[in-house]
Structures are given as C-alpha cells and as structure tokens.
C-alpha positions in Angstrom: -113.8 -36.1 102.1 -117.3 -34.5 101.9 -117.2 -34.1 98.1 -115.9 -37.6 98.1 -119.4 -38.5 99.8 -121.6 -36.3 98.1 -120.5 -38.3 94.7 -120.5 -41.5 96.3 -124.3 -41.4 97.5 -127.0 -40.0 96.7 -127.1 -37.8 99.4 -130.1 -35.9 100.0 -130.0 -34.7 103.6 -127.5 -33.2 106.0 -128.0 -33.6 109.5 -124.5 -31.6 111.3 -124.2 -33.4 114.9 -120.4 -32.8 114.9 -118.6 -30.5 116.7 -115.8 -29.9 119.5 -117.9 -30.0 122.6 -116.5 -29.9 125.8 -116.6 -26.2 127.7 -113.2 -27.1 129.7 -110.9 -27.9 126.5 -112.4 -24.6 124.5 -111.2 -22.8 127.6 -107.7 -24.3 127.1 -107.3 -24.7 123.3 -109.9 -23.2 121.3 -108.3 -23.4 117.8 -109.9 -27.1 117.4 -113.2 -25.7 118.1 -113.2 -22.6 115.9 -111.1 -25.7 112.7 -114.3 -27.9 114.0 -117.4 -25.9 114.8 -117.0 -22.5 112.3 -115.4 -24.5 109.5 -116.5 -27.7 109.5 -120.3 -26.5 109.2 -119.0 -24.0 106.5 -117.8 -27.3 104.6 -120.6 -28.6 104.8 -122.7 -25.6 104.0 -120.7 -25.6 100.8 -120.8 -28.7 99.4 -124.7 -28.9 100.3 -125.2 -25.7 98.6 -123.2 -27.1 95.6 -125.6 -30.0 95.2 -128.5 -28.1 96.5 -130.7 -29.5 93.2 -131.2 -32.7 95.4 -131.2 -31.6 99.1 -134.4 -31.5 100.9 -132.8 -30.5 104.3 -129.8 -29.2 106.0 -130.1 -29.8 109.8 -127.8 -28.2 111.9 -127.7 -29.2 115.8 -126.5 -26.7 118.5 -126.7 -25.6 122.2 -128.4 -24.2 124.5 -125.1 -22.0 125.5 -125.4 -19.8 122.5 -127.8 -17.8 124.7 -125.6 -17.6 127.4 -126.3 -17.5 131.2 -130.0 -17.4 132.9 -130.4 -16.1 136.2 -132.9 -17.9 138.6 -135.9 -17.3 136.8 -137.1 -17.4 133.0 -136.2 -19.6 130.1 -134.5 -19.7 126.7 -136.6 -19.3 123.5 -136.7 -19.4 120.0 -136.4 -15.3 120.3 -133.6 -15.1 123.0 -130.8 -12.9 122.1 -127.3 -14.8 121.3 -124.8 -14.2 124.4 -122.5 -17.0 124.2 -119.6 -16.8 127.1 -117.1 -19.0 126.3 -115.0 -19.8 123.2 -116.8 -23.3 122.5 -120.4 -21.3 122.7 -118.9 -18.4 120.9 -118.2 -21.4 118.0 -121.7 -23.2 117.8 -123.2 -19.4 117.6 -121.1 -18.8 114.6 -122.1 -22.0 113.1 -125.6 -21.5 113.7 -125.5 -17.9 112.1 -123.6 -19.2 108.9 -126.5 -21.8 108.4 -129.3 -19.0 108.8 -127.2 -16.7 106.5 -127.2 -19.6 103.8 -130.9 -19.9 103.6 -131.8 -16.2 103.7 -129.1 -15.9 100.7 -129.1 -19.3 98.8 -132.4 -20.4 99.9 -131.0 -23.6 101.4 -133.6 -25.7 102.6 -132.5 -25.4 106.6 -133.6 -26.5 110.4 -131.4 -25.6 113.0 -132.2 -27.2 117.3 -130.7 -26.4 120.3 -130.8 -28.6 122.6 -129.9 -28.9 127.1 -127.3 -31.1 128.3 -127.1 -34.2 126.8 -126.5 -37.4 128.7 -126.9 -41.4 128.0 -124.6 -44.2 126.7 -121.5 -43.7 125.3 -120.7 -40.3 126.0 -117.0 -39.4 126.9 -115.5 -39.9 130.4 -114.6 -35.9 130.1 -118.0 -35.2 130.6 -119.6 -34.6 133.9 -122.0 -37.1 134.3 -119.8 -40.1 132.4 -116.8 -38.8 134.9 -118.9 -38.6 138.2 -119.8 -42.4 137.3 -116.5 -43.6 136.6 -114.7 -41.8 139.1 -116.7 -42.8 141.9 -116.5 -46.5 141.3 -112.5 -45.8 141.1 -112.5 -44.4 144.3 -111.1 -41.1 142.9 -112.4 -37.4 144.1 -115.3 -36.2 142.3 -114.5 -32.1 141.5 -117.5 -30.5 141.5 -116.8 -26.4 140.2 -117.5 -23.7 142.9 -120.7 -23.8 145.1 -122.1 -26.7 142.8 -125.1 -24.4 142.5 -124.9 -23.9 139.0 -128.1 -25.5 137.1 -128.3 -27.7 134.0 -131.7 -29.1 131.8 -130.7 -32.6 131.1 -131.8 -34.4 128.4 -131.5 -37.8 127.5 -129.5 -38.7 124.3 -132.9 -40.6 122.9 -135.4 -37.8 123.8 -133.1 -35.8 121.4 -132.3 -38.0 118.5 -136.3 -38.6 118.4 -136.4 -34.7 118.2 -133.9 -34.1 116.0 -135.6 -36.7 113.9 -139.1 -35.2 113.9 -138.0 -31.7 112.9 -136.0 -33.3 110.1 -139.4 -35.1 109.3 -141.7 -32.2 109.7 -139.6 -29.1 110.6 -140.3 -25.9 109.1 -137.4 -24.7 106.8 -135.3 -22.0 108.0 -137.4 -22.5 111.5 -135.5 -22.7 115.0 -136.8 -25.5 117.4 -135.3 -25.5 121.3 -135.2 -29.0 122.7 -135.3 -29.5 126.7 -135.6 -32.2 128.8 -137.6 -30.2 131.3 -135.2 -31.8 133.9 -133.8 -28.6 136.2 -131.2 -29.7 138.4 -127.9 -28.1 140.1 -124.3 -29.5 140.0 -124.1 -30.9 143.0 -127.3 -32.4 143.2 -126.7 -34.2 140.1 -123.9 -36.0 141.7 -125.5 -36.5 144.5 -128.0 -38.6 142.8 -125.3 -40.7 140.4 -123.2 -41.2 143.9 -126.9 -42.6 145.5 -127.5 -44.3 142.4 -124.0 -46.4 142.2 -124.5 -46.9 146.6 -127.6 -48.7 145.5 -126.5 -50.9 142.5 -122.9 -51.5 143.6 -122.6 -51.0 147.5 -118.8 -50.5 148.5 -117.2 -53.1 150.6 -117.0 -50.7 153.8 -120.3 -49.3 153.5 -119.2 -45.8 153.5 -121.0 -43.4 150.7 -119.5 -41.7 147.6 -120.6 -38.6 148.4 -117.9 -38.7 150.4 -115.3 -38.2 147.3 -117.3 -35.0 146.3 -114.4 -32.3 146.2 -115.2 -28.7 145.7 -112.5 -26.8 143.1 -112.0 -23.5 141.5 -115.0 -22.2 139.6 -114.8 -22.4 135.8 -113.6 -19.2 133.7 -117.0 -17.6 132.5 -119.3 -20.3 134.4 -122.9 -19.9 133.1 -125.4 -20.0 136.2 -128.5 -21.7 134.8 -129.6 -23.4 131.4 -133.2 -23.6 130.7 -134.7 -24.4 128.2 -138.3 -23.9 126.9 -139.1 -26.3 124.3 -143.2 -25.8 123.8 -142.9 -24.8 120.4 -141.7 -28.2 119.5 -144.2 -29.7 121.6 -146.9 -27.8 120.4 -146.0 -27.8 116.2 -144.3 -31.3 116.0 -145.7 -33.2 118.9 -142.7 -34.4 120.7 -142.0 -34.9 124.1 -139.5 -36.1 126.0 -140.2 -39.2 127.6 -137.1 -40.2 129.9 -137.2 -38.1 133.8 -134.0 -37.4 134.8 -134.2 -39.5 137.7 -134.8 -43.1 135.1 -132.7 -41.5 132.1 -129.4 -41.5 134.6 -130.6 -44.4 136.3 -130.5 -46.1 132.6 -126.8 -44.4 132.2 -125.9 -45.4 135.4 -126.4 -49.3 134.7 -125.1 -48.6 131.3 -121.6 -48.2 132.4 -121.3 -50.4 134.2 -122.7 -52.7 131.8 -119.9 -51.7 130.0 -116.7 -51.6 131.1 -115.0 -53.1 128.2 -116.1 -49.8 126.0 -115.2 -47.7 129.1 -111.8 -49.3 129.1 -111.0 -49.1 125.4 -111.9 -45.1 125.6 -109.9 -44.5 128.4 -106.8 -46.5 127.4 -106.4 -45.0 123.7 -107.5 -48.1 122.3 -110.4 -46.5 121.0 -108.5 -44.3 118.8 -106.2 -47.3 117.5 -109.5 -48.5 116.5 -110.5 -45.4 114.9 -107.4 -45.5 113.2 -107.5 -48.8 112.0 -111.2 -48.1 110.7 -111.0 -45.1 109.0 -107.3 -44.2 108.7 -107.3 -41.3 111.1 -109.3 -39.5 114.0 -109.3 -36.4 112.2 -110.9 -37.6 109.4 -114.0 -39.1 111.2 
C-alpha cells in the first residue's frame, strides 16, 4: 500500500502519526503494537529511503513514555536516557531508534517529537479523559488506577499538530524536539475537573455530583509516576508555544462531546468501523 502511494503522488514528505497507542491493550496484547509501532515505521523508513531523491523530511512522532517514569521532581529532555516500562513504550522507543539509525546511515533527511498526553476532539472512548466524559454522563463508575496520584502533562491535540508542523517547517534534520503542554496534573485531579466541568454544563436531575462515581481499582502493571516534559528547546529555536491551559483545552473537549454524540455513538457501536470498511475496504489497511 505505501509503494502504491509513493507512485501515485508525488510524495515528498513523511510525517509517521500512526501507531498502537493505548498503555492498557499493550499490557494485554502486545503483538499489534510491536506489527504497528516497530514495523510499520520500518515500512515506512523503507520506502522513504527508496525514493529518498525527492524527500525533504521524514517526521516521526513519539512519546514522552520512551523515557520512562519521573519521580516528583525534574523533567524530560532532549538528553534523557531511554527507560521505557511497558511493552507499548518499549515499541515507540524502537521506532524512534530505527529512524535515528536511518539518518546516521542513509543520511535520511529526519525529525523526530515527543510529545505529553494528548487530549481534544475525537480521541477514542478507551482513553482516559474521552472515558471519564462519557462515562460520567452514563452514570457508570469512573476507575481511577491506585491512589490517582500518578501525574500527566496534557497537551491539547492543536498545540501539537501546530508543533509538529513548525518542526516539519523549520526543524533541524536529524534533531529531537520534546513537546509539552506545561499542564502538570494528577489522575484524580483530572477527573475531578471533567466531573466539575460536566456538573456545570449538564447538571444531573438529582443534583447529586459525579465525583460520586469516582471508583478506585488495582494499579496498572508497570504504572509510570510522573510525565514531564520540558519543551524549551522548541520554544526557544522554533518559537512555539502552546496556547490552550489545561483548564479551557478540556473545557473545549468537554463541550465537544457532547456536541457530538452522533460521532460518539458511531465509535462505540462498531459503526465506525463499518464505515471504515466501507471507505477503505478494511481497518487494517488504514
């Protein structure tokens, strides 16, 4: 299918957003994420490389989890060792070494971000933020792993699409950039605020708060602490920052779903994939 593309167009960039994402199901099945993440970008890597007399850029997108767990101080870098603790960080990792490995030995043009937590519109119910929304206007428990004191940098989907867009732009080949949202906050603190959030725009019949369905369960295999990230060299070299808080990027997400209930129901029901299907023949081959 890529080869299929790369005659079709005249291709000149790559940017690599795809990949198996979710922590949970790596846990549980991590075959899909090693098919997705490791050979998927080495696809990629290939066929770019094979028509690398008209590529400007590759531009591969990763995670702040490659560098594993922080403890209550500090921040990732550019510079911070690889320590990836689970098998879908263990995946992006790989990924993001095959793509520095083809421009130190085939000179591929090459950018390479990792980015926080992303949140926003349209991201999958499996997700925490997504799944705190739509379980709370359901009425359904809201699981929360452990303490809920583990922390997250959220960053809003558009703060990182403009990112990812300036470093394709203006990046430094074979350069690292770490994008953050600067926006520090634990588990259960993030629900607290989406269950707040939904009181306020859609006030249950008996008054009574969503934080009441907050339910504490078993701690994640290999739960990372704290993600941080610290994205000054992309603020500094390229001029980006991110312009969403957290507190108006979920309030955004918020009113987004429930804007949209006819995309949440679609998703949810399998209809999406019919219309995958019926689109572009198969899932897989999206």
């Amino acid at each position: 299918a890529m080869t299929h593309a790369f005659k079709s167009y005249e291709i000149d960039a790559v940017c690599n957003f795809a990949a198996e994402s979710h922590v949970d199901r790596s846990i549980v099945a991590p075959d899909a994420f090693i098919k997705t993440n490791i050979e998927g970008t080495f696809n990629l890597l290939e066929i770019s490389r094979q028509n690398s007399d008209r590529l400007v850029l590759f531009h591969h997108v990763s995670t702040d989890e490659v560098y594993g767990s922080l403890g209550p101080d500090g921040f990732f870098t550019e510079k911070t060792s690889y320590r990836p603790n689970s098998p879908y960080s263990a995946s992006k990792a790989a990924s993001d070494h095959l793509v520095r490995a083809y421009h130190k030995t085939y000179a591929l043009p090459v950018t390479i971000s990792n980015c926080s937590n992303n949140y926003g519109p349209y991201q999958f119910p499996e997700k925490l933020i997504p799944l705190i929304i739509l379980n709370a206007l359901e009425d359904k428990p809201l699981p929360v792993y452990g303490d809920g004191r583990n922390v997250r940098d959220w960053l809003y989907v558009k703060d990182h699409c403009r990112a990812v867009w300036e470093i394709m732009k203006r990046g430094t080949r074979g350069q690292t950039y770490n994008i953050g949202g600067r926006c520090e906050s634990t588990n259960i603190e993030t629900v607290t605020m989406v269950c707040d959030l939904l009181d306020e725009m859609v006030t249950k019949a008996d008054r009574t708060s969503r934080k009441d369905l907050i339910t504490f369960v078993k701690d994640r295999p290999g739960h990372d602490l704290r993600y941080a990230i610290d994205c000054s060299k992309l603020e500094k070299e390229l001029g980006w920052a991110p312009i969403e808080s957290f507190e108006t990027g979920l309030r955004k997400t918020v009113q987004w779903y429930l804007n949209n209930s006819q995309w949440v129901h679609r998703v949810k029901s399998g209809e999406y994939l019919d219309w995958v299907r019926q689109h572009y023949g198969n899932e897989e081959g999206v």
